[in-house]
ZAMARGU-4260 file (C-alpha; in steps of 0.2 Angstrom, whole numbers, plus 5000, padded with zeros to 4 digits):
<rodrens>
0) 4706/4833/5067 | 4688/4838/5074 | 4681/4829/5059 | 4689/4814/5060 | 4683/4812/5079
5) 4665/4818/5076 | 4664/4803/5061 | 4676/4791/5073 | 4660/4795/5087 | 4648/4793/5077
10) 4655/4776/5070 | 4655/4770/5088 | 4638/4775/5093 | 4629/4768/5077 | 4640/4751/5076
15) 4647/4754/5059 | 4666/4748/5059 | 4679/4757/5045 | 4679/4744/5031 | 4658/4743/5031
20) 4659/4765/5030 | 4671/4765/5020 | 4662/4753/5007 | 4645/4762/5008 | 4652/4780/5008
25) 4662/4774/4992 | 4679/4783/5002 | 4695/4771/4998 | 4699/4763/5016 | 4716/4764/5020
30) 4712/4784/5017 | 4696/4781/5028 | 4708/4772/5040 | 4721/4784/5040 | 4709/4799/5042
35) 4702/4792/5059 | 4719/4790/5066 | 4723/4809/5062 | 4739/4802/5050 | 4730/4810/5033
40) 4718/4824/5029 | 4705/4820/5014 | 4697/4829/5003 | 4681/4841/5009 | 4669/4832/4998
45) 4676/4813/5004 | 4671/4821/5023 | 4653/4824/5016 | 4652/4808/5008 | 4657/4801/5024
50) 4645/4814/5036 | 4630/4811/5022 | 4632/4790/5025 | 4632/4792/5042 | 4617/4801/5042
55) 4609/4788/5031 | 4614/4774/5042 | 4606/4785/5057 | 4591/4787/5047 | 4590/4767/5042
60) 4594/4762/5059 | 4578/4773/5064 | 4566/4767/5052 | 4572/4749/5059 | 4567/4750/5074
65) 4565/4740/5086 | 4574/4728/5073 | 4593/4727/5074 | 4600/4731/5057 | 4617/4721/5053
70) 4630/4732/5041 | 4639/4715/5036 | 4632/4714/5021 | 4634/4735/5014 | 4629/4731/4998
75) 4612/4727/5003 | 4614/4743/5018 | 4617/4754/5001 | 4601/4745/4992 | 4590/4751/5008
80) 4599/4769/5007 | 4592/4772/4992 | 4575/4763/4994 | 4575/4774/5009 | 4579/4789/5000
85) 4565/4785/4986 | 4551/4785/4999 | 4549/4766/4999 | 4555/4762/5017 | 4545/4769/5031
90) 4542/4762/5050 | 4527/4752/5048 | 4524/4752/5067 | 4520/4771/5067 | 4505/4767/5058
95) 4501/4752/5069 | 4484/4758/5078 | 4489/4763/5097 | 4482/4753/5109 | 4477/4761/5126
</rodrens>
């Protein structure tokens, strides 16, 4: 169950609970649930939809900062995925001028 403990760790670190992961990875949540408590296996291409969101989330959470990023509402978290994904979301500070 390596994969479940890598996606249970990476939940944890980013702030993401089950039911929110499991709406924006589009993976049923009782098997979401049940995979994370090492009771079921799912299927390899439910693990990469899980790994990819994950990711995404990292990525979102990056482009955020130093704004907190709230995953209640995941419809919205899924509209910024995609946004993200098309090139529309950057970090606006990284082009702030420095200031010395």
């Amino acid at each position: 169950m390596l994969d479940a403990d890598l996606i249970r760790t990476q939940m944890f670190g980013l702030g993401v609970n089950m039911a929110q992961l499991a709406e924006i990875s589009g993976v049923a949540p009782n098997k979401l649930s049940q995979f994370v408590n090492g009771t079921r296996g799912i299927r390899n291409d439910e693990i990469t939809r899980l790994r990819n969101s994950l990711a995404d989330l990292e990525q979102l959470i990056e482009v955020a900062q130093p704004f907190p990023l709230s995953f209640k509402n995941t419809g919205r978290i899924r509209d910024l995925i995609l946004s993200l994904k098309r090139g529309e979301l950057r970090n606006n500070l990284s082009d702030a001028p420095k200031v010395i």
